[in-house]
N, C-alpha and C positions, 0 to 999 in steps of 0.2 A: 033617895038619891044614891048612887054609884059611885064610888071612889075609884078613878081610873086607876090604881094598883092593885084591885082585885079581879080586872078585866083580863083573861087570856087573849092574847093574839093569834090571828093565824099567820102562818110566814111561807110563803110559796116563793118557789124557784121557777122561773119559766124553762121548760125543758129546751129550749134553746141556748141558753144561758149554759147548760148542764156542756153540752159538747163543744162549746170552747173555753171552757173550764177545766175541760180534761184535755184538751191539747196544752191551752197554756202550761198545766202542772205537767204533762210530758215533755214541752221544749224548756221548762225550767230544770228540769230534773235531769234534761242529758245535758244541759249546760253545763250544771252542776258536777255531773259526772268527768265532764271532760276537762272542768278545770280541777280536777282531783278532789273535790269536797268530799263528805258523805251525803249525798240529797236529801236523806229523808229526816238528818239530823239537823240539815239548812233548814229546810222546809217548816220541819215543825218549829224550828226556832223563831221564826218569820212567821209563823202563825201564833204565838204564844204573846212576842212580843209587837207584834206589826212595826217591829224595826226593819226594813226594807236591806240593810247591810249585812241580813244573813243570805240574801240572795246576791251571786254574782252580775255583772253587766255583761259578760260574756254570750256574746249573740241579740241585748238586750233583753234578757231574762230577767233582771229584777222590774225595767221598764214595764214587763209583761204581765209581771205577776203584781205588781204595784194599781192596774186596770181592774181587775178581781174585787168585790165585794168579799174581805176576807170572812165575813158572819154568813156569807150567802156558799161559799168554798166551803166551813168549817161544816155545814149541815149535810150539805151534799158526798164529804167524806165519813161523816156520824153516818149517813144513811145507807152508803154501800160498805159502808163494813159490817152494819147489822140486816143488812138484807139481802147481800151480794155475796 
C-alpha cells in the first residue's frame, strides 16, 4: 500500500494560462506604479501573504490579480527567473 504523502505530483500550467498572467501582473504593476507604490515590493507582499490589500484598486488591479491562481503565478515566476 501507498501512503498518499510520499506520492509526487505533477503540476502543469496551461500555456494559455502563462499569457494572461503576464498581462495581469503588467496592468497590476503600472497600476501600482502610478499610484506611487513600489510594485514589486506590493507584489511580492500579495504573493507571500495572499492578502489582496497589498495590491491597489486603481484601474481594478487587485480585482485582476485576485482571478490568478497565486500557486500557478508563484511557479510560473520560479520558472522564468531560472530559465529566462
Amino acid at each position: 500500500m501507498t501512503d498518499k504523502n510520499s506520492i509526487t505530483r505533477k503540476f502543469q500550467v496551461p500555456s494559455d494560462d502563462k499569457e494572461q498572467m503576464r498581462q495581469v501582473l503588467r496592468d497590476v504593476f503600472d497600476a501600482l506604479n502610478e499610484k506611487g507604490y513600489n510594485p514589486i515590493n506590493q507584489i511580492v507582499g500579495y504573493l507571500l501573504t495572499e492578502d489582496p490589500t497589498y495590491i491597489t484598486n486603481y484601474n481594478n488591479a487587485r480585482s485582476k490579480i485576485c482571478k490568478i491562481d497565486r500557486d500557478e503565478l508563484l511557479q510560473a515566476l520560479v520558472k522564468n527567473y531560472l530559465f529566462q
